[in-house]
DOSE-264084 format. One record per residue (C-alpha): residue in one letter; x, y, z; residue number from 1. Coordinates in nm, 3 decimals, m for minus. Layout:
rest, u, v, w, nr
A, X, Y, Z, NUM
...
//
This chain:
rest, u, v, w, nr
X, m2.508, m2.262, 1.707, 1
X, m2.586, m2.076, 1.416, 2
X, m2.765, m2.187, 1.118, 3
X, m2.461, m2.238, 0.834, 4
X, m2.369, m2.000, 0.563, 5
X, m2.351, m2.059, 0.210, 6
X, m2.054, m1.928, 0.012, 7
X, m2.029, m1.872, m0.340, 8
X, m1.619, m1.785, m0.365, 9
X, m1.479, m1.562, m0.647, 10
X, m1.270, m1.880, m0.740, 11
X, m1.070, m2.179, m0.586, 12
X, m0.752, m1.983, m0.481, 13
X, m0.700, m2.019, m0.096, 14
X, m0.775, m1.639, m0.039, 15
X, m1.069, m1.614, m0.147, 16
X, m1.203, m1.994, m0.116, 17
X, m1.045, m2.073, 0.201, 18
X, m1.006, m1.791, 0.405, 19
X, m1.361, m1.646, 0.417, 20
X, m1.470, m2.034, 0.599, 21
X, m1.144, m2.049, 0.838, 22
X, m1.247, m1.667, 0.956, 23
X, m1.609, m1.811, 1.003, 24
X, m1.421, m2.114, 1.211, 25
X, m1.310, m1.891, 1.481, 26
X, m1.618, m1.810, 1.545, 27
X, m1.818, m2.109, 1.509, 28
X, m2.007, m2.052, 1.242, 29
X, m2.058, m2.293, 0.979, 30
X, m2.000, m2.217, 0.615, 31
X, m2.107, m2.425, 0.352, 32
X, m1.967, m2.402, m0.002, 33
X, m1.908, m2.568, m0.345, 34
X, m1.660, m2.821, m0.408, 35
X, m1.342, m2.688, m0.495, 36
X, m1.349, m2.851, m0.799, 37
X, m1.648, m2.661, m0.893, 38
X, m1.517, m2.320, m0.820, 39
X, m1.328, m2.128, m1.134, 40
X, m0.929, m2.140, m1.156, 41
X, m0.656, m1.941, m1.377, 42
X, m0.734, m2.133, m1.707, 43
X, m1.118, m2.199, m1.657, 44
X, m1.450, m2.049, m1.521, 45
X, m1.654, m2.239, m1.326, 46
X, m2.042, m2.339, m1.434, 47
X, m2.257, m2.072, m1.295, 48
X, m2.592, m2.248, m1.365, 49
X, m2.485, m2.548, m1.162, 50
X, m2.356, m2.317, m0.852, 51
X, m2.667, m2.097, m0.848, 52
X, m2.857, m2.477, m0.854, 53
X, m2.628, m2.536, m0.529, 54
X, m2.759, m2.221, m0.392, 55
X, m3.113, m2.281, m0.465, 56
X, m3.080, m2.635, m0.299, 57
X, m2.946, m2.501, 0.011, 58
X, m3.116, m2.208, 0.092, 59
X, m3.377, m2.360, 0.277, 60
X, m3.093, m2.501, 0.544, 61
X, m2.925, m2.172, 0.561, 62
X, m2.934, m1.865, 0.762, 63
X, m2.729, m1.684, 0.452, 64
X, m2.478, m1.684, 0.178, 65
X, m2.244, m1.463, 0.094, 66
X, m2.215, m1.454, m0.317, 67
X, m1.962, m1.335, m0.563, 68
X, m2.166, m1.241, m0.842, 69
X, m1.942, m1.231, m1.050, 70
X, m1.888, m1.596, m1.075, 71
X, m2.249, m1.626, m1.044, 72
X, m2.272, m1.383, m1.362, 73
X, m1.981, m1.480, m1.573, 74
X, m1.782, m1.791, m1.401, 75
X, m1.533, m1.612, m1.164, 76
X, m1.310, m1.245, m1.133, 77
X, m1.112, m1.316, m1.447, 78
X, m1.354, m1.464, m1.646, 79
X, m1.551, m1.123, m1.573, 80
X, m1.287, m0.951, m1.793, 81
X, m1.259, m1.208, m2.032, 82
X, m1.627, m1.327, m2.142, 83
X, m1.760, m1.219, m2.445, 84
X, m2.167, m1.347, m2.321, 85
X, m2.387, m1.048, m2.354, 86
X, m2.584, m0.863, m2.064, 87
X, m2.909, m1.038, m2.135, 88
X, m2.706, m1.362, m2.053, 89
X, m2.530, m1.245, m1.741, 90
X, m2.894, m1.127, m1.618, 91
X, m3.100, m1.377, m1.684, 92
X, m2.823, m1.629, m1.440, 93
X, m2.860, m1.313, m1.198, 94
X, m3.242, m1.353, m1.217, 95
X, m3.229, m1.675, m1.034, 96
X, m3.095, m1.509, m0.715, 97
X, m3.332, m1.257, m0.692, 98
X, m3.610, m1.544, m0.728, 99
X, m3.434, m1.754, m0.479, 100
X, m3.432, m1.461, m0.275, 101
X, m3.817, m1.384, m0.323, 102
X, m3.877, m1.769, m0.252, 103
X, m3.676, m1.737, 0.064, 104
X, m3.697, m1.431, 0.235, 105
X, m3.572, m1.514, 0.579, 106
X, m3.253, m1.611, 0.378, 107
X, m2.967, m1.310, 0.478, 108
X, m2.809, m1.256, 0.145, 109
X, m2.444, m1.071, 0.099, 110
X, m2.316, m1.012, m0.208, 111
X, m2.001, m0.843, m0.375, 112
X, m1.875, m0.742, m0.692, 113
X, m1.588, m0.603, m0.777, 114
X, m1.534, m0.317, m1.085, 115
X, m1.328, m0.442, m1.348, 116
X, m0.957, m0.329, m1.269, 117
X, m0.721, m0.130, m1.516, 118
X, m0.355, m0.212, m1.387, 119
X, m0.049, m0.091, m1.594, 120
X, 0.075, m0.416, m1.377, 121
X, m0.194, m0.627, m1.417, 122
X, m0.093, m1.027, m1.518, 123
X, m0.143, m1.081, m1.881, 124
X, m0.307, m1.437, m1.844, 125
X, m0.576, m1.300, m1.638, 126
X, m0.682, m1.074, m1.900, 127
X, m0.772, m1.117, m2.272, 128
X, m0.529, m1.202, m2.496, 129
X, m0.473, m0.881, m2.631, 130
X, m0.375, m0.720, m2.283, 131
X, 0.034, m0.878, m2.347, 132
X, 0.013, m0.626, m2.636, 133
X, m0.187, m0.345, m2.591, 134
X, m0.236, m0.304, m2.245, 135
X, m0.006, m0.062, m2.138, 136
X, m0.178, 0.185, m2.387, 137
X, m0.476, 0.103, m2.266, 138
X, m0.370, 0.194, m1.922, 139
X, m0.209, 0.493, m2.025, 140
X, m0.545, 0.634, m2.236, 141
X, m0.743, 0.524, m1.985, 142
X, m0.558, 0.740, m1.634, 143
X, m0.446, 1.012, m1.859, 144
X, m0.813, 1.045, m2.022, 145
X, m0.999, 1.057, m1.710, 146
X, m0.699, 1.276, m1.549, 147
X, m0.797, 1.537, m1.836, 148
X, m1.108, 1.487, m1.769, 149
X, m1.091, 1.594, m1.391, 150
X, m0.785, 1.848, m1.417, 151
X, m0.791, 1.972, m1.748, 152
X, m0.455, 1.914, m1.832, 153
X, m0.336, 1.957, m2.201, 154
X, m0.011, 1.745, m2.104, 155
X, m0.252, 1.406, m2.006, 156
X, m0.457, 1.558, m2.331, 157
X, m0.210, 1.482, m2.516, 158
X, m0.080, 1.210, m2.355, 159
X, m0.458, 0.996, m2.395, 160
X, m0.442, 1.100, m2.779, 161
X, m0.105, 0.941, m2.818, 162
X, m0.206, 0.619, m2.665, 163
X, m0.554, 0.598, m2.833, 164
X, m0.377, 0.667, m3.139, 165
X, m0.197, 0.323, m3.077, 166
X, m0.493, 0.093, m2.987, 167
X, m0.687, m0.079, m3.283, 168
X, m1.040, 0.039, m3.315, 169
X, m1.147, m0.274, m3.301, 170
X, m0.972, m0.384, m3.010, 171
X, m1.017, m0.073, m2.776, 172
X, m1.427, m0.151, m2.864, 173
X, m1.388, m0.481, m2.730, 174
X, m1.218, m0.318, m2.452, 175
X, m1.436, m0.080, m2.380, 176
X, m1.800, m0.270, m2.458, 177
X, m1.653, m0.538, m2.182, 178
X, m1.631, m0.228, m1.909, 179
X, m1.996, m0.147, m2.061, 180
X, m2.141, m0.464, m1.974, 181
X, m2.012, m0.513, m1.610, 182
X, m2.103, m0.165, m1.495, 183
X, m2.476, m0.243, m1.672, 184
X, m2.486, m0.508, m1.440, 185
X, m2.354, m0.366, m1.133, 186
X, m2.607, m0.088, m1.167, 187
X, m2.847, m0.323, m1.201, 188
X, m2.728, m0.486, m0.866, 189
X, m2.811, m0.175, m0.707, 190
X, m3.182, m0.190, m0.850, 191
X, m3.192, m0.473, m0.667, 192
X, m3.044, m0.367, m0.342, 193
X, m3.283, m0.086, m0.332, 194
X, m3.576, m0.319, m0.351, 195
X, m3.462, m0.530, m0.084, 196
X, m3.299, m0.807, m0.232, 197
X, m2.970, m0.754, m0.051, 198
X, m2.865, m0.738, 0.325, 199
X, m2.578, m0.542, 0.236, 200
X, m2.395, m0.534, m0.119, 201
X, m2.001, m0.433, m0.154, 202
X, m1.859, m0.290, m0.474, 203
X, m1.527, m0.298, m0.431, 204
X, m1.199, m0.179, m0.666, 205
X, m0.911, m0.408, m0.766, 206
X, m0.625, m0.276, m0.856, 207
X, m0.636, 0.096, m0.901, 208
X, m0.522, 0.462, m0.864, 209
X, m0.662, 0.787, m0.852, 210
X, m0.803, 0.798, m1.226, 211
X, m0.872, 0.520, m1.533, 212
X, m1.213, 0.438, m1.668, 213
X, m1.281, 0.253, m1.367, 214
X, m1.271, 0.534, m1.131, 215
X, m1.520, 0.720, m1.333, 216
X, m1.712, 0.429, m1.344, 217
X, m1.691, 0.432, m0.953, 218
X, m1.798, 0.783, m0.923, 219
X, m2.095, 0.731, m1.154, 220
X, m2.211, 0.405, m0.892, 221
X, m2.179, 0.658, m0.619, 222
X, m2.399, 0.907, m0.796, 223
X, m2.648, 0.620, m0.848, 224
X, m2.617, 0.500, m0.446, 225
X, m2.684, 0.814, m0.346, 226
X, m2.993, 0.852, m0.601, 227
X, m3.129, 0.524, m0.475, 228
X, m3.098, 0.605, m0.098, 229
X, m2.896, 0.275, m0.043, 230
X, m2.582, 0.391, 0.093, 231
X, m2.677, 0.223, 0.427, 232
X, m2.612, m0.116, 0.270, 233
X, m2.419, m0.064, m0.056, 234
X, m2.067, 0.032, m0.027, 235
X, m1.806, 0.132, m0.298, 236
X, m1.424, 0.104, m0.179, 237
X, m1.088, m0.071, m0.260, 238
X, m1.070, m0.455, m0.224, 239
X, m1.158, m0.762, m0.418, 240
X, m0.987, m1.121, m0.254, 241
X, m1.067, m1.046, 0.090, 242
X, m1.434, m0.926, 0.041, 243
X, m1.624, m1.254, 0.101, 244
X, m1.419, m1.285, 0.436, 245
X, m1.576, m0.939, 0.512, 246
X, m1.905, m1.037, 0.427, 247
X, m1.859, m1.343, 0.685, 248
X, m1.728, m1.091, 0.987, 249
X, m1.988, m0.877, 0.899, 250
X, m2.272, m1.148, 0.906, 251
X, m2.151, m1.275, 1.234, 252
X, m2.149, m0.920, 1.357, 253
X, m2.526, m0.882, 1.306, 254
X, m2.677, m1.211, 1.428, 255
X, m2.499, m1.161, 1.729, 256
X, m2.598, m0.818, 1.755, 257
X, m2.196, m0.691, 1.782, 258
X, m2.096, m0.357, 1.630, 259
X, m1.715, m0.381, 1.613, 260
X, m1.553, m0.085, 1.781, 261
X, m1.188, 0.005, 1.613, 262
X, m0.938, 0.272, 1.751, 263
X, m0.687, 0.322, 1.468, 264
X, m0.308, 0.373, 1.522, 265
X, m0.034, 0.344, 1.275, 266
X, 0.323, 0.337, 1.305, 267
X, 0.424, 0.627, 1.154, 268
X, 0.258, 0.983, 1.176, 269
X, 0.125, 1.025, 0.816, 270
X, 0.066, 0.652, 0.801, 271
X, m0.339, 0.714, 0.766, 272
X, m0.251, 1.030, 0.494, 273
X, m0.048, 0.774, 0.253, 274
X, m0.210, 0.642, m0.058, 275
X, m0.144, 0.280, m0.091, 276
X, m0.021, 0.114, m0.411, 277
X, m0.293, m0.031, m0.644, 278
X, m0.544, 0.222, m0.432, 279
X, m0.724, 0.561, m0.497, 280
X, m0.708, 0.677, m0.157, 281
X, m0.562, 0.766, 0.151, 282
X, m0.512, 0.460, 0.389, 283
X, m0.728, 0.619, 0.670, 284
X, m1.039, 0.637, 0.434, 285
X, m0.999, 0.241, 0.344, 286
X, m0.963, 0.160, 0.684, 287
X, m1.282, 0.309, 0.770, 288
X, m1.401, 0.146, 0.445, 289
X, m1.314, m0.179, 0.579, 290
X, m1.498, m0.111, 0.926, 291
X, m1.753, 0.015, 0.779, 292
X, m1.813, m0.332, 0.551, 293
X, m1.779, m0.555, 0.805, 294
X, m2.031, m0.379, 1.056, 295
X, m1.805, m0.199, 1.255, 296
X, m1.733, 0.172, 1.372, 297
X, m1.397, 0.322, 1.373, 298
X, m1.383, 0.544, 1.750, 299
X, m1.136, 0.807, 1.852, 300
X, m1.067, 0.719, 2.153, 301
X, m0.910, 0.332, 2.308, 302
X, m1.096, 0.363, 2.616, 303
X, m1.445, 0.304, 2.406, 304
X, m1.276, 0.066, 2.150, 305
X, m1.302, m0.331, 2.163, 306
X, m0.985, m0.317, 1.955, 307
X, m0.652, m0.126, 1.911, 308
X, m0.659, m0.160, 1.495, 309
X, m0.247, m0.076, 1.451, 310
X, m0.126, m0.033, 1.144, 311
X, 0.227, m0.111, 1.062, 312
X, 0.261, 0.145, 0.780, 313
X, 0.553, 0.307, 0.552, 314
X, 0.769, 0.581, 0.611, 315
X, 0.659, 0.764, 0.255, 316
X, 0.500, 0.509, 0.068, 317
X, 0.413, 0.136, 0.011, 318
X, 0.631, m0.100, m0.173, 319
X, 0.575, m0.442, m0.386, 320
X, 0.776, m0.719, m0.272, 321
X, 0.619, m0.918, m0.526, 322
X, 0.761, m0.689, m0.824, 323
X, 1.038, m0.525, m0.630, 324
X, 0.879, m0.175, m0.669, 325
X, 0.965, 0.104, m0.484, 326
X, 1.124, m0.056, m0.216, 327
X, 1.300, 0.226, m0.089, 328
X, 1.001, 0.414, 0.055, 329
X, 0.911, 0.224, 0.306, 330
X, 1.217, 0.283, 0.560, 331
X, 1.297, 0.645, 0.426, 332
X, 1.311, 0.866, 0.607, 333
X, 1.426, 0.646, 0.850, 334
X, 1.125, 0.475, 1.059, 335
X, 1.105, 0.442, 1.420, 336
X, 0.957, 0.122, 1.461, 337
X, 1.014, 0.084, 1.859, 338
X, 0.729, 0.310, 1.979, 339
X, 0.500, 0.099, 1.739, 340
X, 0.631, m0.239, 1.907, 341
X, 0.584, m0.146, 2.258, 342
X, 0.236, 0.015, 2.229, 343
X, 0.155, m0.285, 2.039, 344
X, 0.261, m0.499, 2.347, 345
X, 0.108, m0.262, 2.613, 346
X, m0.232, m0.219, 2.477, 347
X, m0.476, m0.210, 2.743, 348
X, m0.740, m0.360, 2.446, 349
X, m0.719, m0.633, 2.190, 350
X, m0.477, m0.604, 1.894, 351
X, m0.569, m0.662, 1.574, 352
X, m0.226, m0.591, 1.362, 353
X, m0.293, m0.502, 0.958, 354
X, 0.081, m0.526, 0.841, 355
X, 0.050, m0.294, 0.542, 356
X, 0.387, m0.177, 0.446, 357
X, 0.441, m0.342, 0.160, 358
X, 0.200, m0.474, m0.043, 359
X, 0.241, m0.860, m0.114, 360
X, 0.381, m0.964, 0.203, 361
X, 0.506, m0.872, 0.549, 362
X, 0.783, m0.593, 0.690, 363
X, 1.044, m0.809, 0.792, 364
X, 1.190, m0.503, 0.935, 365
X, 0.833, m0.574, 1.227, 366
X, 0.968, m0.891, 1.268, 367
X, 1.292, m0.817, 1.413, 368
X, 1.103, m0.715, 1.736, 369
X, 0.979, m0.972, 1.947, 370
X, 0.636, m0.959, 1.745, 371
X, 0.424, m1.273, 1.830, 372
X, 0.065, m1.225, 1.617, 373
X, 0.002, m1.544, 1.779, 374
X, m0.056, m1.355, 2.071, 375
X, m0.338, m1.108, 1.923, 376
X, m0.688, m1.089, 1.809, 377
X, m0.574, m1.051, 1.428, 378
X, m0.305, m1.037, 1.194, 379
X, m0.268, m1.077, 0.859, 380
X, 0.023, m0.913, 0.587, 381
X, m0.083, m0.948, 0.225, 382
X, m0.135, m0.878, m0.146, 383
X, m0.294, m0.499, m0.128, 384
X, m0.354, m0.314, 0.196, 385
X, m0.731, m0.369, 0.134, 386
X, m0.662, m0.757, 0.168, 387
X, m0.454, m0.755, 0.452, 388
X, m0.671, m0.453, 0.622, 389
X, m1.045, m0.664, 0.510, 390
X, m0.965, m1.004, 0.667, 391
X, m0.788, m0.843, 0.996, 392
X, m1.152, m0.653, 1.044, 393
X, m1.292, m0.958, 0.960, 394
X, m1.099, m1.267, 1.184, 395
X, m1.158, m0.968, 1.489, 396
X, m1.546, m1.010, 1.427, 397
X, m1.507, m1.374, 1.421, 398
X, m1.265, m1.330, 1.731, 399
X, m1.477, m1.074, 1.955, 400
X, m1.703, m1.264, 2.102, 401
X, m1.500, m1.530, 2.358, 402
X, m1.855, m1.755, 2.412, 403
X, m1.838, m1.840, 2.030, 404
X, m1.463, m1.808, 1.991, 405
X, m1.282, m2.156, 1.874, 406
X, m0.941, m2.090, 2.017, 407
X, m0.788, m2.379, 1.863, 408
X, m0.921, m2.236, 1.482, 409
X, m0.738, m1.882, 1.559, 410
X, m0.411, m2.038, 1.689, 411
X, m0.397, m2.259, 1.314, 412
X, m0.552, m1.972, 1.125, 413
X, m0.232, m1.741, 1.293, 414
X, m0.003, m2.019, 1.231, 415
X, m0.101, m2.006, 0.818, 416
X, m0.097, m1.594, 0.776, 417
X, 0.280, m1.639, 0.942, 418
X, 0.399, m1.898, 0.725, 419
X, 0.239, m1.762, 0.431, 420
X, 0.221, m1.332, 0.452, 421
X, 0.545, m1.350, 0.667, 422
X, 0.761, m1.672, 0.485, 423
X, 0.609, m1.746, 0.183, 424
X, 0.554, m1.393, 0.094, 425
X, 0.811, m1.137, 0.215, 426
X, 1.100, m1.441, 0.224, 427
X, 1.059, m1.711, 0.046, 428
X, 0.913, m1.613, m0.308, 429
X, 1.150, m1.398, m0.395, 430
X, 1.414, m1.661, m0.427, 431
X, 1.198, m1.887, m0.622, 432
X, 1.132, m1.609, m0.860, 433
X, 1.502, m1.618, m0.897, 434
X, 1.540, m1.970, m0.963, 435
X, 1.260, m1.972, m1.169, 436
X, 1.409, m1.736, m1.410, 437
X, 1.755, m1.948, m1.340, 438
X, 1.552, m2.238, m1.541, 439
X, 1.388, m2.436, m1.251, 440
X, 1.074, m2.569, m1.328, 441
X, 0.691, m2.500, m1.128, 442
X, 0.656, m2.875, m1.019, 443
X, 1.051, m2.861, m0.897, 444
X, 1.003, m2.516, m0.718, 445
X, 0.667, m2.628, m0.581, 446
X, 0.777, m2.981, m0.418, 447
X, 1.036, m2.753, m0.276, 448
X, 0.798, m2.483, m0.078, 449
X, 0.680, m2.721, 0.232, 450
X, 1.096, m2.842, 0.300, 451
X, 1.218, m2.477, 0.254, 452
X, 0.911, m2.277, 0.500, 453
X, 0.953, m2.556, 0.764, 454
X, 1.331, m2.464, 0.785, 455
X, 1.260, m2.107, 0.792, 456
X, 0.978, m2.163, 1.048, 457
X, 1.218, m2.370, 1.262, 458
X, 1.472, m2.071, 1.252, 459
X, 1.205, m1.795, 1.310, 460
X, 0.972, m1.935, 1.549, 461
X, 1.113, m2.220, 1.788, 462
X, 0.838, m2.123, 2.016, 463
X, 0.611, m2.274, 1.820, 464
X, 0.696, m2.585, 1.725, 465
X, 0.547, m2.770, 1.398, 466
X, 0.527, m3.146, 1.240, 467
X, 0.524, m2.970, 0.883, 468
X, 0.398, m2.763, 0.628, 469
X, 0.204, m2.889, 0.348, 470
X, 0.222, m2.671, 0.056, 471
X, 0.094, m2.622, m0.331, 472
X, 0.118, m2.378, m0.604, 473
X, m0.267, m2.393, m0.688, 474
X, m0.237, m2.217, m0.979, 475
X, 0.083, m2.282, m1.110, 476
X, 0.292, m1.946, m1.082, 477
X, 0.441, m1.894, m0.752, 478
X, 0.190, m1.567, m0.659, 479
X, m0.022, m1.739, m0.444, 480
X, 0.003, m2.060, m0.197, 481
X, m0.191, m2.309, m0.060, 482
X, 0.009, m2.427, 0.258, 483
X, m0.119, m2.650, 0.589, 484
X, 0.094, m2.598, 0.912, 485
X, 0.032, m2.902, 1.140, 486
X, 0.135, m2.790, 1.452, 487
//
């Protein structure tokens, strides 16, 4: 058995609290972690001085940690663009890992941040309070500034003038001295890394596109990765909920010397070419991202891979489920999904599925097809295709290896990412949405969920019969849920 890891979760939302120790289950590794009650949630941060003294009391049982820093820094993700403390504040919490690291050096440390996002979508009550007014002229200065920046387009010229125009000067300040503070910090990070103080740091990008302030903040990290001669451990891509779960796949990969071997295939021919919503890049380069993070190697050929990595993937581009965005472009031109299924069933290697259609939830359209993810190495189907595409790398780590493989912890692990990626997700939400906007309340809608995905379970997968589902709405909106299947 390996020694247990510590994790420090972005917050208490199952995705990122959860997920990262059920991965480590399946391959029976022990994680360790902070009550729940002591993690961060929508409407507070959690105590950073009281979960770096967690860390420092458990490092000496530990063979590593995986750590968000920004909840060690400022609380949690949101309170990282909401806190007003100033840099000498966030660095002087930060200082305490780096000691605990210099008093521990045996101790494997992984650590993430991820670059403060810039969404024209973004929720308003996970931003500051201003965001509900001026956000979408933030947004809109932001791409089209940067776009001028790279093109040299008088049209986005204009087009950042006209929203900068609209921002108060104090406001955009705020704005922008926030950005200021967590890239300070990040670069510091990298200091760090390139004195040893990391085993392997991920800088990951929620919520983007192909230009904003973030981006450029992005390229200038890269610049400084490269400068440092760290690229080997520090790693700049798309993600942000999944990236602890990562960290655990990729931590498992090196004490037991594996080196994940992925042969890519996606379901339609310019699947890897397609730019995923809330992304600045083609799918291809955050799949190698992904493999990349987690310790792996992406190989072009199946007959030297340990996995087949299939991607079910649009026909011209991704839609939302959650926001009913550009549905349309996923089945048009019309997909062939057929080929897909049956080389999906007649793989001569383990299949680890990333379901990456839409973002926020599974292709139903997959499901019509005798589909069982039951029956693979990994599956999951959610939020951005840097989630879904993180944690399938990640449970196939955890999976690889069938001496330290708990079979019973994949089989409930699959039974959770079906009832929530595939019912919760692509079926289910949408009619609470609908009901919620009809006048129902959260507590009626949410003593509802458990009744409502056992009857859809019951009609979608007889073969696998269930006592119940258990289900919350941790946060009180019906985004995320927290759901139990007892089988």
């Amino acid at each position: 058995m390996s020694r247990p890891l510590l994790l420090i979760p972005l917050d208490d939302r199952p995705a990122t609290y959860r997920l990262p120790a059920e991965i480590a289950a399946i391959g029976r590794l022990s994680v360790l972690r902070p009550s729940r009650e002591a993690m961060g949630n929508l409407e507070r941060p959690a105590d950073p001085d009281s979960l770096l003294a967690w860390l420092e009391a458990h490092a000496a049982e530990a063979g590593g940690a995986v750590v968000a820093l920004d909840t060690l820094g400022y609380g949690g993700l949101i309170p990282s663009r909401q806190s007003a403390e100033p840099f000498e504040v966030i660095r002087e919490r930060l200082e305490r890992l780096r000691a605990l690291k210099q008093r521990h050096p045996e101790l494997s440390l992984y650590a993430f941040s991820i670059t403060m996002r810039l969404s024209a979508e973004a929720a308003v009550e996970e931003e500051k309070p201003y965001w509900a007014t001026h956000g979408r002229a933030i947004y809109a200065y932001s791409y089209h500034q940067d776009k001028y920046e790279q093109e040299g387009l008088e049209a986005d010229r204009l087009t950042a003038e006209t929203a900068r125009e609209s921002i108060p000067d104090d406001i955009l300040e705020d704005y922008l001295a926030t950005r200021r503070r967590n890239v300070a910090i990040t670069r510091l990070m990298i200091d760090w890394a390139a004195e040893g103080c990391f085993e392997a740091l991920l800088l990951t990008q929620d919520d983007t596109g192909r230009f904003g302030l973030n981006v450029r903040e992005q390229r200038g990290l890269v610049s400084k990765i490269e400068q440092a001669g760290v690229g080997d451990k520090v790693l700049v891509y798309p993600g942000a909920d999944e990236v602890a779960s990562v960290l655990v796949g990729r931590h498992l990969n090196r004490v037991r010397g594996q080196h994940p071997r992925f042969f890519v295939q996606t379901s339609t021919p310019e699947g890897g070419t397609l730019v995923p919503m809330y992304e600045d890049r083609p799918l291809e380069k955050t799949i190698a991202s992904q493999v990349r993070a987690v310790g792996g190697e992406v190989v072009p050929s199946l007959d030297t891979a340990d996995f087949a990595l299939m991607a079910n993937t649009p026909a011209s581009g991704q839609g939302d489920l959650v926001l009913d965005l550009h549905l349309e472009r996923v089945n048009t031109p019309p997909r062939d999904l057929e080929p897909f299924v049956r080389a999906l069933a007649s793989s001569s290697k383990p299949v680890a599925l990333a379901d990456v259609a839409y973002a926020n939830g599974a292709d139903l359209a997959l499901f019509r097809y005798d589909v069982d993810p039951t029956r693979l190495a990994a599956f999951a189907a959610w939020n951005t295709a840097g989630n879904t595409l993180g944690t399938v790398v990640a449970q196939a780590s955890a999976w690889l290896d069938p001496a330290h493989r708990d079979e019973k912890a994949q089989q409930q692990y699959m039974l959770e990412r079906l009832a929530d990626d595939l019912l919760y997700q692509a079926c289910l939400r949408k009619e609470l949405r609908a009901e919620l906007k009809a006048g129902a309340s959260i507590p009626q809608l949410e003593a509802s969920v458990g009744p409502r995905l056992e009857a859809l379970w019951r009609e979608r997968f007889p073969q696998h019969p269930i006592r119940r589902i258990a289900a919350k709405l941790p946060w009180k909106r019906l985004f995320e849920v927290d759901l139990k299947v007892e089988a």
